[in-house]
N, C-alpha and C positions, 0 to 999 in steps of 0.2 A: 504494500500500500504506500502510496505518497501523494503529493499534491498539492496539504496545508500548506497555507502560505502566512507570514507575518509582515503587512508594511506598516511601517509609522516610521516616527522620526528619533534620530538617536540621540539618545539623553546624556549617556555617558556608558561606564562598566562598576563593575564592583567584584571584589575578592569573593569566591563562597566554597564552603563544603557543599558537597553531594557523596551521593554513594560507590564513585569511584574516587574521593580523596579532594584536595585544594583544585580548586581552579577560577579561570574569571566567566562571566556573565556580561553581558552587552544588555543594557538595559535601553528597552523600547515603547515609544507613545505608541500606541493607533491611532484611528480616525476617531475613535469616540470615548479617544482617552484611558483608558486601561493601559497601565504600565506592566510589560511584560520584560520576563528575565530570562535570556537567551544563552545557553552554555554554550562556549566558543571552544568548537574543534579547531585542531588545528588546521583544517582545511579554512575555515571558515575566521579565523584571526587572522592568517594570513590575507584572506584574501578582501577584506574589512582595508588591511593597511596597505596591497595591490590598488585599490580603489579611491583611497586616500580621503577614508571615511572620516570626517567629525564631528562632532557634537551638532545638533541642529538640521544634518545632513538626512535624506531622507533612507531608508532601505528596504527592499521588499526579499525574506529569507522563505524560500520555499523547499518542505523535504521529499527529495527524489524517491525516499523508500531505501529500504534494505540492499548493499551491493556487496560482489564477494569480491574483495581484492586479492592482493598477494601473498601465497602461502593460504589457499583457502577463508584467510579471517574475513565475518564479514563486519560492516559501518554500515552511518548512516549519513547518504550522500544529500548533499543540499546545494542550491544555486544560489544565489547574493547577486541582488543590482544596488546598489548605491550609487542616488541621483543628488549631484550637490547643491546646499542649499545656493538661491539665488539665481540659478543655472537656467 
């Protein structure tokens, strides 16, 4: 399954525990305001700073579903557009 998607506008990040240990979160507005917190793979922190994402800047993250990459492990693959603010 995949599809979900999350756009709004980015607010900032923050440090958090989850169930795989430390990590950071990309915290997100929507359109109708709900603040959402986005665990940042590293697919997806890279490619936040490829885009040259900041604060204010808009992004829409959507998840592709379940992939099996290398050495059969599988993820979970997501796309990232980040529109700059002003633009």
């Amino acid at each position: 399954m995949g599809g979900e998607s999350l756009a709004g506008v980015i607010m900032g990040s923050q440090k958090a525990s989850g169930a795989y240990g430390q990590g950071t979160q990309a915290i997100v507005k929507d359109a109708d305001g709900k603040t959402w917190a986005v665990w940042l793979t590293t697919w997806l922190s890279e490619n936040f700073k490829a885009q040259g994402a900041e604060i204010g800047d808009l992004c829409c993250i959507t998840f592709l579903g379940k992939k099996v990459g290398g050495f059969g492990k599988t993820y979970n693959a997501y796309s990232l557009v980040v529109e700059k603010y002003g633009i």
